[in-house]
N, C-alpha and C positions, 0 to 999 in steps of 0.2 A: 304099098305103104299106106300113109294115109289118106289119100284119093282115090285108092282104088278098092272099088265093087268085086265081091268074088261072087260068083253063081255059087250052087251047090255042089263041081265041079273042081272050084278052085282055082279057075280062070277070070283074070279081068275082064270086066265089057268094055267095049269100045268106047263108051263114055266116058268111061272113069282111066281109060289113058292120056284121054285131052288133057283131064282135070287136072293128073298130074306134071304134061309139058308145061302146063300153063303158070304152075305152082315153079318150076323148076327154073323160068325163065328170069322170074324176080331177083335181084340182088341180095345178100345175104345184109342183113342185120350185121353194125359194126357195134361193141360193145364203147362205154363211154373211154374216152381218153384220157381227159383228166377231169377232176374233180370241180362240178360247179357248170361245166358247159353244157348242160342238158336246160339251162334257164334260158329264156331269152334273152337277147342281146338289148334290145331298150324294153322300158313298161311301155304298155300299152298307152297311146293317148288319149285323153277321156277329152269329150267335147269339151267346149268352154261353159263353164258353168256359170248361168245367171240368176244367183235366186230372187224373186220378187219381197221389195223390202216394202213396207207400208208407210209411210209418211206419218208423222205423230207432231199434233199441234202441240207447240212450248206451251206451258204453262206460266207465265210472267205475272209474277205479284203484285198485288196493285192497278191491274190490269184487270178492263172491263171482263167478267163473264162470257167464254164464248159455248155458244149451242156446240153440241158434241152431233147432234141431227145432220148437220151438213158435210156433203164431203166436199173435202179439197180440190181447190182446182174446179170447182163448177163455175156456170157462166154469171151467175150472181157476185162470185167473189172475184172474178175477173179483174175487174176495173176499180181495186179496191187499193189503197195507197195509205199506210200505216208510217208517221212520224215517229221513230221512237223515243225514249224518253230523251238521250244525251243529243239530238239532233236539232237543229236550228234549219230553219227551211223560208227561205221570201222568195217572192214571184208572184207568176198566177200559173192555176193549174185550171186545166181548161178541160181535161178527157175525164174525169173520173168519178166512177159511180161512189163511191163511200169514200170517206177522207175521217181516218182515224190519228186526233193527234195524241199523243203522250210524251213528245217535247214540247217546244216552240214554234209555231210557225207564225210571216207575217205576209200574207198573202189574199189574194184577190180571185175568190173562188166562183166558177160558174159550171153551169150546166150538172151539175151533183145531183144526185138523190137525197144520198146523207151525210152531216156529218157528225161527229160523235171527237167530244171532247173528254179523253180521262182525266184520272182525277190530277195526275202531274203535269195535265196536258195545259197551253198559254196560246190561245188563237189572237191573233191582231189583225185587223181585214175587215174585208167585208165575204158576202157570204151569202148565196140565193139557194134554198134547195128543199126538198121537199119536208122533211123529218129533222130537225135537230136533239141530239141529246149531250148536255152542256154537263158534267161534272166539277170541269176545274174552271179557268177563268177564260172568258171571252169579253174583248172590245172591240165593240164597230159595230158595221150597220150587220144585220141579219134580220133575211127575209126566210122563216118554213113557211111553208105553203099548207102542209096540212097540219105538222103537230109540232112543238116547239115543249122539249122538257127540259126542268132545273132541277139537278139530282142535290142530295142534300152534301151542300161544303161548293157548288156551282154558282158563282158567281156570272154578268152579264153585265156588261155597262157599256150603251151605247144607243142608238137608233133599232131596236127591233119592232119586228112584223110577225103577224104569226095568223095558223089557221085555228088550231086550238092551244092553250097552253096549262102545261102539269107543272106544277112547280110545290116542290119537295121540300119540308121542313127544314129549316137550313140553307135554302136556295135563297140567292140575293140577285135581283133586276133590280137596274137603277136607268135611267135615261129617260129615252122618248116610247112609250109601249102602246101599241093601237093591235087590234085585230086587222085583220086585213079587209074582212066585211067593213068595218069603219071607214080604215083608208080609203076605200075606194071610192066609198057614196059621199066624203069630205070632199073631195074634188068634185062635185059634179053640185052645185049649185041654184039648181032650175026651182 
């Protein structure tokens, strides 16, 4: 049949006897029984699928400009504490690198680098830190150490300090105003 080898003779080889016990031994094929069973019984399970989603900074109106340069989640933005608009905040905050208000806060700020008041934003406090940028309105004491800005419609009125100051058409400082080079050689009377 069809395993088997004929010589020129018209006898099988011993080879092709095996082939065919071997063929012979297998079970026969059953035709289907009913209809549809030839499918598998579940689908296949597919791993769990995680697609990777990209984080997208809000855009909020009225709201300082943010650099599109940096990403998310680095160690610079860490320590960063944004008041938003509808929120009221008193205490002190004691850990935090940047302090963004665009509500209310009335608070007792230390150890900061910056802080940045929008333009709906209301600081009440006082306030020690390296960089200020003043939009909306601030009262109390405030010491920047290196640069101190009044954006235009930025109000100030209180006791401030500063290392350099930019102050924008439309910006208003009212109070006690010294540099900090002044301050410091005021006290020292020799």
């Amino acid at each position: 049949m069809f395993g088997k080898k004929k010589d020129g003779s018209g006898e099988a080889t011993e080879n092709a006897g095996k082939e065919s016990e071997d063929l012979t031994t297998a079970p026969p094929l059953k035709p289907f029984s009913r209809k549809g069973t030839h499918a598998p019984a579940k689908p296949p399970t597919a791993t769990s699928f995680q697609p990777e989603i990209t984080r997208r900074i809000p855009d909020i109106p009225g709201s300082p400009t943010r650099r599109a340069g940096r990403a998310v989640g680095s160690d610079s933005e860490s320590n960063r504490l944004v008041v938003g608009r509808d929120i009221r905040l008193s205490g002190e905050i004691t850990a935090c690198d940047k302090l963004v208000v665009e509500g209310s806060v009335e608070v007792t700020l230390s150890n900061a680098r910056v802080i940045e008041v929008a333009p709906t934003g209301h600081f009440k406090g006082a306030a020690e830190v390296d960089e200020a940028d003043i939009s909306g309105r601030y009262e109390g004491d405030l010491i920047a150490r290196e640069r101190l800005i009044v954006r235009a419609g930025g109000h100030i009125k209180g006791k401030v300090r500063y290392g350099r100051i930019v102050i924008e058409s439309g910006g208003e400082v009212s109070g006690d105003m010294q540099t900090l080079e002044t301050s410091a050689t005021d006290g020292n009377t020799d």
